[in-house]
C-alpha distance (Angstrom), angle and dihedral (degrees) to the residues before:
residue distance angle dihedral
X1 . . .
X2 3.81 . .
X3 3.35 92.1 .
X4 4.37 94.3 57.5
X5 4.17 83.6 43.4
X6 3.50 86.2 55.8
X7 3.99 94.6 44.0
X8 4.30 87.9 47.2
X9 4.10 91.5 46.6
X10 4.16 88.1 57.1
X11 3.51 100.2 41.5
X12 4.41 94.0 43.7
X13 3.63 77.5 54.9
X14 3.50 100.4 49.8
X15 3.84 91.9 46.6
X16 4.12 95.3 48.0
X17 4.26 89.1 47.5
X18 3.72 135.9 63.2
X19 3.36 133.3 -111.4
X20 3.04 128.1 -75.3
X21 3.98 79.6 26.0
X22 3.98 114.3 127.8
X23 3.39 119.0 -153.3
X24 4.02 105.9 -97.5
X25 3.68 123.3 -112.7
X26 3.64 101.6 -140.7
X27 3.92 114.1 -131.0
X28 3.67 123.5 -161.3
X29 3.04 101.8 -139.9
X30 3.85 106.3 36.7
X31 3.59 112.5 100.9
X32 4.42 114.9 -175.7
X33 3.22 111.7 157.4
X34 3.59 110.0 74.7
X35 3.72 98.8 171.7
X36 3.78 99.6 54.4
X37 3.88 105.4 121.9
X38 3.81 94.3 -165.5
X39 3.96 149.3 97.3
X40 3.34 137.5 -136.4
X41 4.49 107.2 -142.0
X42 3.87 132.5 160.5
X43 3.51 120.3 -125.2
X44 4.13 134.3 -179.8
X45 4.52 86.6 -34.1
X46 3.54 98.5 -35.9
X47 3.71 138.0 92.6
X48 3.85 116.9 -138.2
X49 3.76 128.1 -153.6
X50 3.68 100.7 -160.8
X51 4.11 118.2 177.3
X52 3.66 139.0 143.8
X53 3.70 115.6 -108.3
X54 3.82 106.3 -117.0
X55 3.44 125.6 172.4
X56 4.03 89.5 -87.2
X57 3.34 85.7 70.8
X58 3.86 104.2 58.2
X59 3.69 123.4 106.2
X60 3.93 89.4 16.0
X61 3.85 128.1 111.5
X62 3.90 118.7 -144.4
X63 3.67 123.9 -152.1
X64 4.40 117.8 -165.1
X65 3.71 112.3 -147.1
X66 3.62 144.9 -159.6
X67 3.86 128.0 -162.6
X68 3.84 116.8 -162.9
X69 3.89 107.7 -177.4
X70 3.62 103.7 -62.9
X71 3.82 96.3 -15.0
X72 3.72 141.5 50.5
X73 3.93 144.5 142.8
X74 4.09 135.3 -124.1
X75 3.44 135.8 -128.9
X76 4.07 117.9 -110.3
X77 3.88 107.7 -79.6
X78 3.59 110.7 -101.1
X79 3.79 113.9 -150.6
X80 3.87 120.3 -155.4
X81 4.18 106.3 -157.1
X82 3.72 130.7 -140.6
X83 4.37 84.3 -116.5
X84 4.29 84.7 64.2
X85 3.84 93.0 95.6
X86 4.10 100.6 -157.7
X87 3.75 113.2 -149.5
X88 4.24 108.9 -133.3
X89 3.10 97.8 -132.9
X90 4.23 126.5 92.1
X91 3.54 116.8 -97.8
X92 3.48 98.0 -13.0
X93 3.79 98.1 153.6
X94 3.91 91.0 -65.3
X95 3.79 109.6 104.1
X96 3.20 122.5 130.1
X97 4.34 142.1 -162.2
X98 3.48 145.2 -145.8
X99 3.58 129.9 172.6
X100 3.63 149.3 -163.9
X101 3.92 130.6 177.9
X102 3.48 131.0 -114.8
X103 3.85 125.7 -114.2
X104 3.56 121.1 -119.7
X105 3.52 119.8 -123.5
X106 3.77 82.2 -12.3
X107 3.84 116.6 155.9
X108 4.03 128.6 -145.8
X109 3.82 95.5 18.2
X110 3.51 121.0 173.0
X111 3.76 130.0 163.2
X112 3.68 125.8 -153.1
X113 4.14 133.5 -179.4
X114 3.78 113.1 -133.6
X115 3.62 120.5 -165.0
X116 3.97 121.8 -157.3
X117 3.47 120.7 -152.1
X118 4.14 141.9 151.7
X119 4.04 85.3 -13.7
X120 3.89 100.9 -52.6
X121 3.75 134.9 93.3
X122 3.56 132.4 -142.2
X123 4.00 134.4 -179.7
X124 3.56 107.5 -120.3
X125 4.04 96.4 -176.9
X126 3.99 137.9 -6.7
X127 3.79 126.8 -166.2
X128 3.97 118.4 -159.1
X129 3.79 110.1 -136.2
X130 3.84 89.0 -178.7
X131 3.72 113.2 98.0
X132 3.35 96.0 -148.6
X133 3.81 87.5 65.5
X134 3.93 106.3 97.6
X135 3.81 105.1 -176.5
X136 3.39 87.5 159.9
X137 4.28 100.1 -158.0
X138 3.82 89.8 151.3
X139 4.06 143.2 3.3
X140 3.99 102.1 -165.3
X141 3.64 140.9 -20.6
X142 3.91 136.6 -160.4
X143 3.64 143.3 164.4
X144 4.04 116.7 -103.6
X145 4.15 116.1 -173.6
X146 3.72 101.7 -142.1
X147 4.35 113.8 -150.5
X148 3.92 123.5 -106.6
X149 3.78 115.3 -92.0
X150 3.87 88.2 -139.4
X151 3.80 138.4 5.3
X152 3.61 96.6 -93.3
X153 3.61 97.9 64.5
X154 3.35 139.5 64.7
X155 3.50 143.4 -111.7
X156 4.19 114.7 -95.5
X157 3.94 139.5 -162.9
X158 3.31 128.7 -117.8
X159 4.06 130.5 -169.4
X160 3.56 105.9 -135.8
X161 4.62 114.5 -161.2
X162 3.54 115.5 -163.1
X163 3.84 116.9 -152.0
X164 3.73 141.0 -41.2
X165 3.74 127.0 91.4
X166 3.87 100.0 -53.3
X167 3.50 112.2 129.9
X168 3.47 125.0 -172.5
X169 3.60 108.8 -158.4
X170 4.14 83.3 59.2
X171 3.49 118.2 83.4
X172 4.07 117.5 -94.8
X173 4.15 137.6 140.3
X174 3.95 112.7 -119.6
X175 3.87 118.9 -164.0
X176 3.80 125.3 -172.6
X177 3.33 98.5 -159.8
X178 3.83 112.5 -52.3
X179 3.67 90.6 -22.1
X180 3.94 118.8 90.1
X181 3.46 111.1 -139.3
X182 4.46 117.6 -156.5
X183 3.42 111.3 -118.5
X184 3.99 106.7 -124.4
X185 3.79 107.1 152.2
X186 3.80 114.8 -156.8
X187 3.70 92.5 179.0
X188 3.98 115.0 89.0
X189 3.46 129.8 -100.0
X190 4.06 114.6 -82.0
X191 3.48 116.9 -120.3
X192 3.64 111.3 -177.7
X193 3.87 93.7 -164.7
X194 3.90 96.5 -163.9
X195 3.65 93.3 -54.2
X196 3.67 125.0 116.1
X197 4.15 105.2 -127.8
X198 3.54 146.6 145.8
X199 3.86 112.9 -108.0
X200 3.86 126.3 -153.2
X201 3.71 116.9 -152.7
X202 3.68 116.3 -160.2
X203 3.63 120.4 -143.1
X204 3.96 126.4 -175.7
X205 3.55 120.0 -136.8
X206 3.99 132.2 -163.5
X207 3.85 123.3 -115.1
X208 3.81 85.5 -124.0
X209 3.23 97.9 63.2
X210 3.79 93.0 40.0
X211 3.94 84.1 55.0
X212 3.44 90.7 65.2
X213 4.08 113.6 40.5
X214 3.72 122.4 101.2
X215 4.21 125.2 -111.2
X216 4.00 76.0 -91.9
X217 3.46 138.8 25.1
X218 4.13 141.0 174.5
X219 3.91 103.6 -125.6
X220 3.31 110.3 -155.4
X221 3.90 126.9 -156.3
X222 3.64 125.7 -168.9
X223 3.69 124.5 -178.5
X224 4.13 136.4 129.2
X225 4.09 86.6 37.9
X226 3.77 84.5 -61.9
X227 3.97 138.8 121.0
X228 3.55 132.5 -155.1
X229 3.66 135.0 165.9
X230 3.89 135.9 -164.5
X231 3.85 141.6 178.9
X232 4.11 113.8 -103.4
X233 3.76 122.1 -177.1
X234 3.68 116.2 -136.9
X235 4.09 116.1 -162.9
X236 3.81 108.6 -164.3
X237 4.00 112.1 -136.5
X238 3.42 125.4 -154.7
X239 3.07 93.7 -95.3
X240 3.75 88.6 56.4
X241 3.48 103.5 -108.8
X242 3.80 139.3 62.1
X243 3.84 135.2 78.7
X244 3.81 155.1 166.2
X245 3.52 164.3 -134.3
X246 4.08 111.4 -8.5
């Protein structure tokens, strides 16, 4: 049985990639596509790949798949044309999905995004289903409203991350949610200096965006060719935006 989920893996591959494409051994740590704004996130047995369609995007085909042990199998390839006129901005009524399910009881999964493009294929994202995988990008996260510097202004939220390999002077995409949040760090840069520590990266978030998240939301971090997602609480203010500790 492995052996024919093996066989159906490699061919599904051959047939969604152009020659003289291989099929791609997926690396954990290998991260190509620099301009892909999109996560990887499971959800009630499935694994999303949810992204906005930039202009990166056009003219390339994407392909969603999942490993099982030595086998697997791949979504249809979904191919975004050079006519699909991508608006700039974030979230601006041009996100997109793709979808794969879950195995049951299925060991070793792992589930990577492939883009096709000009001949070559890349792996935009991979998310470990395997618990014994420990890529570690992030322990917690959780909102913190910081106080106005002066009368006339008001107070603002941050997004605090606790821990793990996330860096945030490194390129990554951050979702809270469905919302995609920019990555502008205002803490410093981490230096761990031989010591063993926890670091906090400090990320600023819009009011906007704030405006719009639920009481609780997955935040999702994906950076290094890596995904990871954890629970934030998000306490609405009367202003109607702040929060804290989740």
């Amino acid at each position: 049985m492995k052996k024919i989920i093996g066989l159906l893996f490699v061919l599904m591959m051959f047939v969604a990639m152009p020659a003289p494409a291989q099929v791609p051994t997926p690396q954990t740590s290998t991260f190509t596509a620099q301009n892909f704004s999109g996560i990887l996130r499971e959800d009630q047995g499935y694994v999303n790949a949810i992204f906005n369609l930039n202009r990166e995007l056009t003219g390339t085909t994407l392909v969603l798949c999942n490993r099982v042990l030595d086998g697997g199998y791949c979504t249809s390839p979904q191919e975004f044309r050079e006519q699909e006129v991508p608006l700039p901005s974030v979230n601006a009524g041009n996100l997109r999905w793709l979808s794969i399910p879950i195995v049951r009881e299925g060991w070793d999964q792992r589930v990577s995004l492939y883009q096709i493009k000009g001949g070559s294929v890349e792996r935009l994202a991979m998310l470990s289903l395997n618990p014994n995988d420990n890529f570690n990008l992030v322990v917690a996260a959780y909102e913190q409203q910081l106080p106005a510097s002066n009368p006339f202004q008001t107070t603002s939220t941050v997004l605090k991350i606790i821990g793990g390999a996330f860096d945030p002077y490194q390129p990554a995409t951050i979702f809270a949610g469905n919302e995609q949040i920019r990555l502008e760090p205002i803490s410093p840069p981490f230096r761990e200096g031989g010591n063993v520590s926890v670091r906090e990266s400090v990320i600023k978030m819009d009011n906007s965006v704030l405006d719009r998240l639920p009481p609780t939301y997955p935040l999702t971090i994906c950076q290094y060719g890596a995904c990871q997602t954890v629970t934030v609480k998000h306490i609405q203010t009367q202003t109607g935006s702040g929060g804290g500790r989740g």
